[in-house]
mmCIF file of the C-alpha atoms, coordinates in Angstrom:
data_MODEL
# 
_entry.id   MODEL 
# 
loop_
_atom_site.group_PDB 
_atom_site.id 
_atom_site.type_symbol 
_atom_site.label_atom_id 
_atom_site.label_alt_id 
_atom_site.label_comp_id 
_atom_site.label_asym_id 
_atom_site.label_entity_id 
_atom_site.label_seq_id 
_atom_site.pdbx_PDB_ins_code 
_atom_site.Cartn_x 
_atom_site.Cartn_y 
_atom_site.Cartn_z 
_atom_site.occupancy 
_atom_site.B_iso_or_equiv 
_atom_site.pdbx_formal_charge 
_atom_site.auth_seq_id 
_atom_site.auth_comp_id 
_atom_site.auth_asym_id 
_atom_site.auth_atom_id 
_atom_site.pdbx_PDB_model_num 
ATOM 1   C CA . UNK A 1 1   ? 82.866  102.700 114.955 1.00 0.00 ? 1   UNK A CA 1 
ATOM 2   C CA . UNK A 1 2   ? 85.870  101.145 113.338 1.00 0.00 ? 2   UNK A CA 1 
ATOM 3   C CA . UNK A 1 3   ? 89.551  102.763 112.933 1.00 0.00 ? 3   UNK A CA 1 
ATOM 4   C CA . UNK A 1 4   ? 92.425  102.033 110.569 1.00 0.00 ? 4   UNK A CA 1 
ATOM 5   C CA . UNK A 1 5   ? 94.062  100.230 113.173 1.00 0.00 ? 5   UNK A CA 1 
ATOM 6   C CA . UNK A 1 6   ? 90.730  97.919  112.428 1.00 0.00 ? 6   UNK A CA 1 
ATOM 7   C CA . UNK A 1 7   ? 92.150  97.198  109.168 1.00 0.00 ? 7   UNK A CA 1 
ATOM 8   C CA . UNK A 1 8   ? 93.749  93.902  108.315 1.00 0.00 ? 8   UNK A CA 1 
ATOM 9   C CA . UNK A 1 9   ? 96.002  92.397  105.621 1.00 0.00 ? 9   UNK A CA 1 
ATOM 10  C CA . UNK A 1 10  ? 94.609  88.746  105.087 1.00 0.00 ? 10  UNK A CA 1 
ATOM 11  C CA . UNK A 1 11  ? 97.122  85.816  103.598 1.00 0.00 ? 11  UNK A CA 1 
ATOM 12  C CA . UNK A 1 12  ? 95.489  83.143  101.746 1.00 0.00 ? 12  UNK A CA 1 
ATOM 13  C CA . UNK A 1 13  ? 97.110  79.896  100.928 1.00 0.00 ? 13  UNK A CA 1 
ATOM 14  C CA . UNK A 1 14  ? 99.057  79.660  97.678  1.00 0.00 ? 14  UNK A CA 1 
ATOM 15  C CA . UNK A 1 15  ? 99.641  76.749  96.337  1.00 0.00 ? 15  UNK A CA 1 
ATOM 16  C CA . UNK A 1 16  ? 102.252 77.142  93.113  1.00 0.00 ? 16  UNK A CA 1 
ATOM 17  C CA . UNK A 1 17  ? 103.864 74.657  90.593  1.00 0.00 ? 17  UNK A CA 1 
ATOM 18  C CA . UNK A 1 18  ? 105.604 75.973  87.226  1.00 0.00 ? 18  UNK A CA 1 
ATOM 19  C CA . UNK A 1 19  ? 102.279 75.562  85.601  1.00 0.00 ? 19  UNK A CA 1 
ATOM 20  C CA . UNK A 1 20  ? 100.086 77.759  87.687  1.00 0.00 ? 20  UNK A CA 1 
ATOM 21  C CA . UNK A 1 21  ? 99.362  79.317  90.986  1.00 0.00 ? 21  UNK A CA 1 
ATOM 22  C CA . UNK A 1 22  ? 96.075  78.146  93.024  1.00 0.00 ? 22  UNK A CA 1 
ATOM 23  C CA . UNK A 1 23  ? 95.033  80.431  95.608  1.00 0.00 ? 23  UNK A CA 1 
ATOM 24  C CA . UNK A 1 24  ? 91.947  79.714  98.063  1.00 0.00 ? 24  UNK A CA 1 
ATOM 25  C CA . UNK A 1 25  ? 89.545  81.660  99.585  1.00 0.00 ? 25  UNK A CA 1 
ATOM 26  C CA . UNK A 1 26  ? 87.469  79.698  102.092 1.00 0.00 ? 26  UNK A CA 1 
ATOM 27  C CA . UNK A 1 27  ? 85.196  80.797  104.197 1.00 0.00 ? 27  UNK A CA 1 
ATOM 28  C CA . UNK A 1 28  ? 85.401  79.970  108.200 1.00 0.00 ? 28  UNK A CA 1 
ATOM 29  C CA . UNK A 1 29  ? 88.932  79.819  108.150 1.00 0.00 ? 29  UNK A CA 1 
ATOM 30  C CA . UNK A 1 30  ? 90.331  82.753  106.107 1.00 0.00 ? 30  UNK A CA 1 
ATOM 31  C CA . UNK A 1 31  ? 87.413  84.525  105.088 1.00 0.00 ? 31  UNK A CA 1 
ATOM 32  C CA . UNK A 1 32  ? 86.035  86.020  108.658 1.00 0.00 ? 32  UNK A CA 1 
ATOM 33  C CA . UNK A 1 33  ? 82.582  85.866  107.489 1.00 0.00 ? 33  UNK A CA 1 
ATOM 34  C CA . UNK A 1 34  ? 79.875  84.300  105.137 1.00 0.00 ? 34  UNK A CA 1 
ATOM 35  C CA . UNK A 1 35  ? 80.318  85.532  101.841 1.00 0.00 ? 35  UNK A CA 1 
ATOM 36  C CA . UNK A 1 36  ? 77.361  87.370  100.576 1.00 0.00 ? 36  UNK A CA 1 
ATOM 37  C CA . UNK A 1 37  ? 78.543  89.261  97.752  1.00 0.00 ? 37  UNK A CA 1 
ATOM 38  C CA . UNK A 1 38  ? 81.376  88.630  95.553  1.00 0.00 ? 38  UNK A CA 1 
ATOM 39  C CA . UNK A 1 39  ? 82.281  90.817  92.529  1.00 0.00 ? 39  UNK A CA 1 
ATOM 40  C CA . UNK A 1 40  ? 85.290  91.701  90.239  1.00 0.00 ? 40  UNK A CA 1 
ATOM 41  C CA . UNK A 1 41  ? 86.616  95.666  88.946  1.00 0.00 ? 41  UNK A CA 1 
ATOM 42  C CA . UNK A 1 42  ? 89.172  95.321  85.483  1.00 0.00 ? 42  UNK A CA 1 
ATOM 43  C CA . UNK A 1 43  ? 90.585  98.798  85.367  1.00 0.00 ? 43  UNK A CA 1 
ATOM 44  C CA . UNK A 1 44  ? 90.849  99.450  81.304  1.00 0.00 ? 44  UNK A CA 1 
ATOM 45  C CA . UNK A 1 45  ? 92.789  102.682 82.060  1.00 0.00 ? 45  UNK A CA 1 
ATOM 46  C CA . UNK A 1 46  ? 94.407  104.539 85.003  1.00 0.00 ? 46  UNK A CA 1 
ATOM 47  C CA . UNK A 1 47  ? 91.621  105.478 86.971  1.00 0.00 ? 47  UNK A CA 1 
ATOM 48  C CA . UNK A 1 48  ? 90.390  106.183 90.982  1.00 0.00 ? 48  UNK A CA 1 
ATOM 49  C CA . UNK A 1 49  ? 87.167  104.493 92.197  1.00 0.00 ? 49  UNK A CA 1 
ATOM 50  C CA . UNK A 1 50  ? 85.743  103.420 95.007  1.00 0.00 ? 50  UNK A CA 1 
ATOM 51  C CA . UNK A 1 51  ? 84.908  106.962 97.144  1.00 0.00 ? 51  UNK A CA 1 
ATOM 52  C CA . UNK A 1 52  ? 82.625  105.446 99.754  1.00 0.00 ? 52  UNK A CA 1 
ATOM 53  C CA . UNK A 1 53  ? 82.436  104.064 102.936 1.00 0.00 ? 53  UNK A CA 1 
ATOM 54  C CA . UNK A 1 54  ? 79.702  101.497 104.299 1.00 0.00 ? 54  UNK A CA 1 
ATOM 55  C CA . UNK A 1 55  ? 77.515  101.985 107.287 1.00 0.00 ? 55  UNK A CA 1 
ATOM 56  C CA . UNK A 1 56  ? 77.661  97.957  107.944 1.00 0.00 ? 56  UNK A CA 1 
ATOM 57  C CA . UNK A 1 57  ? 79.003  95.946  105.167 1.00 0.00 ? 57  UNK A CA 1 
ATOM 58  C CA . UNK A 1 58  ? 82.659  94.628  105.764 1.00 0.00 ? 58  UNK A CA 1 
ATOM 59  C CA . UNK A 1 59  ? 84.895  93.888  102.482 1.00 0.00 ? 59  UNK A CA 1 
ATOM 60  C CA . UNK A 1 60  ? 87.921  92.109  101.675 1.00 0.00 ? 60  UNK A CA 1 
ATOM 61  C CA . UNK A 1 61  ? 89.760  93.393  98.383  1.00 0.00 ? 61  UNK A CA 1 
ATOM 62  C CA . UNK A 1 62  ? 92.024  91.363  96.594  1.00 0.00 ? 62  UNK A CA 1 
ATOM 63  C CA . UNK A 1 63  ? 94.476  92.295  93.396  1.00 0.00 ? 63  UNK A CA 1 
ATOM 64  C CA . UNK A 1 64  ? 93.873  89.041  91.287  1.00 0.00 ? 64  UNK A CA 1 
ATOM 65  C CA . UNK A 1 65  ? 96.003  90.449  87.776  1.00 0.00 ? 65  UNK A CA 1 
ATOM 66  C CA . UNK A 1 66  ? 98.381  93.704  88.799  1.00 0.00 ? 66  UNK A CA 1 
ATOM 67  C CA . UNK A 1 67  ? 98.340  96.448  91.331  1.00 0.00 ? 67  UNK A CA 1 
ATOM 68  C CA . UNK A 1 68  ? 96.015  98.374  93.293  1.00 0.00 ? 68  UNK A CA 1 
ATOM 69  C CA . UNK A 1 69  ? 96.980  101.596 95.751  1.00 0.00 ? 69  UNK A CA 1 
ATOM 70  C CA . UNK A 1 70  ? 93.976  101.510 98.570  1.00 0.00 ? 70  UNK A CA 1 
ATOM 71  C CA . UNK A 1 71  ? 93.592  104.303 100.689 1.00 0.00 ? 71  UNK A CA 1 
ATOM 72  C CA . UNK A 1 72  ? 91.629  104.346 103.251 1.00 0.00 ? 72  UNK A CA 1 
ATOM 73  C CA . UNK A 1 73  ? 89.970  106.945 105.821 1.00 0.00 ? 73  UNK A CA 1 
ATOM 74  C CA . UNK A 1 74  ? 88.659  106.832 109.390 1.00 0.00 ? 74  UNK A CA 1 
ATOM 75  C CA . UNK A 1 75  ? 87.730  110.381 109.439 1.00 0.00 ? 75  UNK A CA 1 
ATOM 76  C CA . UNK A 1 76  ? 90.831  111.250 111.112 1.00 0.00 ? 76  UNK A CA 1 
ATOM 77  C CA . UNK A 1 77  ? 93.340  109.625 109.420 1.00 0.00 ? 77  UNK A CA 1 
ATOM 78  C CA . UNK A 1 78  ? 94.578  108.342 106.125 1.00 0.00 ? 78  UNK A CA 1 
ATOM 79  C CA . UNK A 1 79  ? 96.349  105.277 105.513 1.00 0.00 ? 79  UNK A CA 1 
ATOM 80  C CA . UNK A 1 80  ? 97.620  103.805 101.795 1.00 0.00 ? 80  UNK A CA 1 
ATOM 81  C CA . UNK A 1 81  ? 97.975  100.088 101.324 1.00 0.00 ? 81  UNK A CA 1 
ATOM 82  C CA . UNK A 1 82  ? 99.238  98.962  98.299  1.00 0.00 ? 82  UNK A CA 1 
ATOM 83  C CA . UNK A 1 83  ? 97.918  95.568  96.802  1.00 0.00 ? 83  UNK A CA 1 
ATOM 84  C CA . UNK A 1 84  ? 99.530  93.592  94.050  1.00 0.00 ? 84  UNK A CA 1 
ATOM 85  C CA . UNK A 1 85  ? 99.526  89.488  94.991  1.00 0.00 ? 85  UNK A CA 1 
ATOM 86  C CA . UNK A 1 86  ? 96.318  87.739  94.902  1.00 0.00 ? 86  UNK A CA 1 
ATOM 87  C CA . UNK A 1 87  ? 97.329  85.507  97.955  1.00 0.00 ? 87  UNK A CA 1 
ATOM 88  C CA . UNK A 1 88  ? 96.826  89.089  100.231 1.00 0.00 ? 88  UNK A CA 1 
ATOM 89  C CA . UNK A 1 89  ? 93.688  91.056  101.009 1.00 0.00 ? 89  UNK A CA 1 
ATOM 90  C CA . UNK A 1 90  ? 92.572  94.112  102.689 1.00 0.00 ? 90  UNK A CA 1 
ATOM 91  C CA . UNK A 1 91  ? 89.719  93.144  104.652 1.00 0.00 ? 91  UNK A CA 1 
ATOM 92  C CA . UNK A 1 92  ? 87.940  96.936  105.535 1.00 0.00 ? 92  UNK A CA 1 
ATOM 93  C CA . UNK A 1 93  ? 85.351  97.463  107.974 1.00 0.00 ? 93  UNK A CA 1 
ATOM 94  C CA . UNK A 1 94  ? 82.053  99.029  107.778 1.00 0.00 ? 94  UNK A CA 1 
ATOM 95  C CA . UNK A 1 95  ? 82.543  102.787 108.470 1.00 0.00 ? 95  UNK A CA 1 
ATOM 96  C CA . UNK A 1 96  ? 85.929  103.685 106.850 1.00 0.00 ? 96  UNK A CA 1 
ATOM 97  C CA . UNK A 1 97  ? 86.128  105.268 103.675 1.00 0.00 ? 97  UNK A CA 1 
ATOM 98  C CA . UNK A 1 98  ? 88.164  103.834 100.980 1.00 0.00 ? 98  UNK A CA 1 
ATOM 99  C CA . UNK A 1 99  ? 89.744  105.313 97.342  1.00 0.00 ? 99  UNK A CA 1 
ATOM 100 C CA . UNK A 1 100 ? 90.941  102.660 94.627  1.00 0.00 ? 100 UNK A CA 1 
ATOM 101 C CA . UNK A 1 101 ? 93.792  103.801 92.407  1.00 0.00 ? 101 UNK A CA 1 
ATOM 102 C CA . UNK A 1 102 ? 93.916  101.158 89.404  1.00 0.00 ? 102 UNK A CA 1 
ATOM 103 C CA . UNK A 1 103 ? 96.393  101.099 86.713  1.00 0.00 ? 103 UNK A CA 1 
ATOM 104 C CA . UNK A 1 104 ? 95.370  99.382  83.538  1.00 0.00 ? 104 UNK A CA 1 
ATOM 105 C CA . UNK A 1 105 ? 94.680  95.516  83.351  1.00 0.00 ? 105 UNK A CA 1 
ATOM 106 C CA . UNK A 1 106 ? 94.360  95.361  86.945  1.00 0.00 ? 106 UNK A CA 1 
ATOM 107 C CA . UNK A 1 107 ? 91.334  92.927  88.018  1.00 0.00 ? 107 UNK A CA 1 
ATOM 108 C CA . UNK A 1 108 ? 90.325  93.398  91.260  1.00 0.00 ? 108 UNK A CA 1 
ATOM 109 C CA . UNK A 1 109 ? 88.141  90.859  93.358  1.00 0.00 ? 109 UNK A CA 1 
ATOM 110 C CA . UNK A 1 110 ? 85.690  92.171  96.360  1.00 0.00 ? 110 UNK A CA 1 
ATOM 111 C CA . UNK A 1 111 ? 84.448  89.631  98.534  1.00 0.00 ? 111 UNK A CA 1 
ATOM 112 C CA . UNK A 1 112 ? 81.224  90.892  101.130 1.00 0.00 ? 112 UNK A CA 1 
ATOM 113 C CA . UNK A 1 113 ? 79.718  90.115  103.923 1.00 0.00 ? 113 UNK A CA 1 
ATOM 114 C CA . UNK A 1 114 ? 75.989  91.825  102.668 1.00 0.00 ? 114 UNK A CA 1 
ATOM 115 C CA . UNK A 1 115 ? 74.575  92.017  99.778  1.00 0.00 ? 115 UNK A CA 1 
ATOM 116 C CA . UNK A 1 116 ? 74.319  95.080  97.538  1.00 0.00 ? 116 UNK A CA 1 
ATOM 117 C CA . UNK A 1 117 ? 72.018  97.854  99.536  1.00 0.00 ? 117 UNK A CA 1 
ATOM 118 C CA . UNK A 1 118 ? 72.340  101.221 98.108  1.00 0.00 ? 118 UNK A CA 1 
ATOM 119 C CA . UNK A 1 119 ? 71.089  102.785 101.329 1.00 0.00 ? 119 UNK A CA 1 
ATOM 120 C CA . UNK A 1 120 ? 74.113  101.271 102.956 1.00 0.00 ? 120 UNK A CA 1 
ATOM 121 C CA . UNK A 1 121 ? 76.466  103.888 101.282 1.00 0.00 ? 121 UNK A CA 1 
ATOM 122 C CA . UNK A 1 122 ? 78.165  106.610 102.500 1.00 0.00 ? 122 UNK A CA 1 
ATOM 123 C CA . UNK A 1 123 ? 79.061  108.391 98.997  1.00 0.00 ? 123 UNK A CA 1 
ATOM 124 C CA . UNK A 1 124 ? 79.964  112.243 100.020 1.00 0.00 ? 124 UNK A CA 1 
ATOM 125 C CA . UNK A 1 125 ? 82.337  112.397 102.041 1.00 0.00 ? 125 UNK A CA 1 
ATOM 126 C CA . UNK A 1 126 ? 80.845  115.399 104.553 1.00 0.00 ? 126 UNK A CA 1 
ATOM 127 C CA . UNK A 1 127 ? 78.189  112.680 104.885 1.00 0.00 ? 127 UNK A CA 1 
ATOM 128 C CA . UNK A 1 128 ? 80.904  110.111 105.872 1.00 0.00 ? 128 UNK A CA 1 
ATOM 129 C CA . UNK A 1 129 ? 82.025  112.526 108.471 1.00 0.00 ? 129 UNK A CA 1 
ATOM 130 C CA . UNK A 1 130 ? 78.701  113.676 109.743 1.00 0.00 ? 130 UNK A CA 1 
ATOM 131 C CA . UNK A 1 131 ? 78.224  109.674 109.869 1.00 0.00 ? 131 UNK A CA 1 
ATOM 132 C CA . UNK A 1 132 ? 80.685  108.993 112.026 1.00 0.00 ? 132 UNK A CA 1 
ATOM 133 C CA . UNK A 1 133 ? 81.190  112.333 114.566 1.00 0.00 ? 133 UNK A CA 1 
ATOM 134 C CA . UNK A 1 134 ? 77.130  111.091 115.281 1.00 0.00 ? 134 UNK A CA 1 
ATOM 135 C CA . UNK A 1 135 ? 77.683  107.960 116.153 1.00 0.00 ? 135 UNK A CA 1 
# 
């Protein structure tokens, strides 16, 4: 069972001229795992998403366009991370349970290490908790 001291702020190389920024996200040497899944969020208005936790998928998240406030659970405590440069992500373990605050225009990327499986969700939260006090 994993705790937020399991959580991790990634750096990814940036490479920047006055014409654009290139940013790379290679597995084996950044990426800590095969990528299985990848898939984007635009946030058209203020919103929160996310409210889940995974019973064995781990998943980097990564602002690419604005900011993102994560918060994230381990059933005991809270932590809030806030991400806003796409050269930094969260990488979150299976078993903790994280929020996404968006504001509007922000696009953010989630890379995976499994792909979709709706029976590895943990969508209520008392279920999250049950979860992990019986493990």
């Amino acid at each position: 069972m994993y705790n937020l001291a399991d959580l991790q702020l990634l750096s990814f190389p940036a490479f920047s001229t006055n014409e654009a920024l290139l940013v790379v996200y290679e597995g084996d040497t950044k990426v800590p795992f095969n990528i299985s899944r990848l898939f984007t969020v635009k946030a058209t208005e203020n919103c929160i998403r996310g409210f889940h936790a995974h019973k064995e998928c781990t998943q980097i998240l990564i602002v690419l366009n604005g900011e993102c406030k994560v918060t994230c659970d381990d059933g005991a405590n809270r932590k809030d991370i806030i991400l806003n440069k796409s050269s930094e992500g969260l990488l979150i373990p299976a078993t903790i349970w994280a929020e996404q605050e968006y504001q509007p225009g922000t696009v953010l990327m989630v890379l995976t290490d499994k792909h979709y499986d709706e029976n590895d969700y943990l969508r209520d939260y008392n279920e999250f908790l049950n979860f992990r006090n019986n493990k």
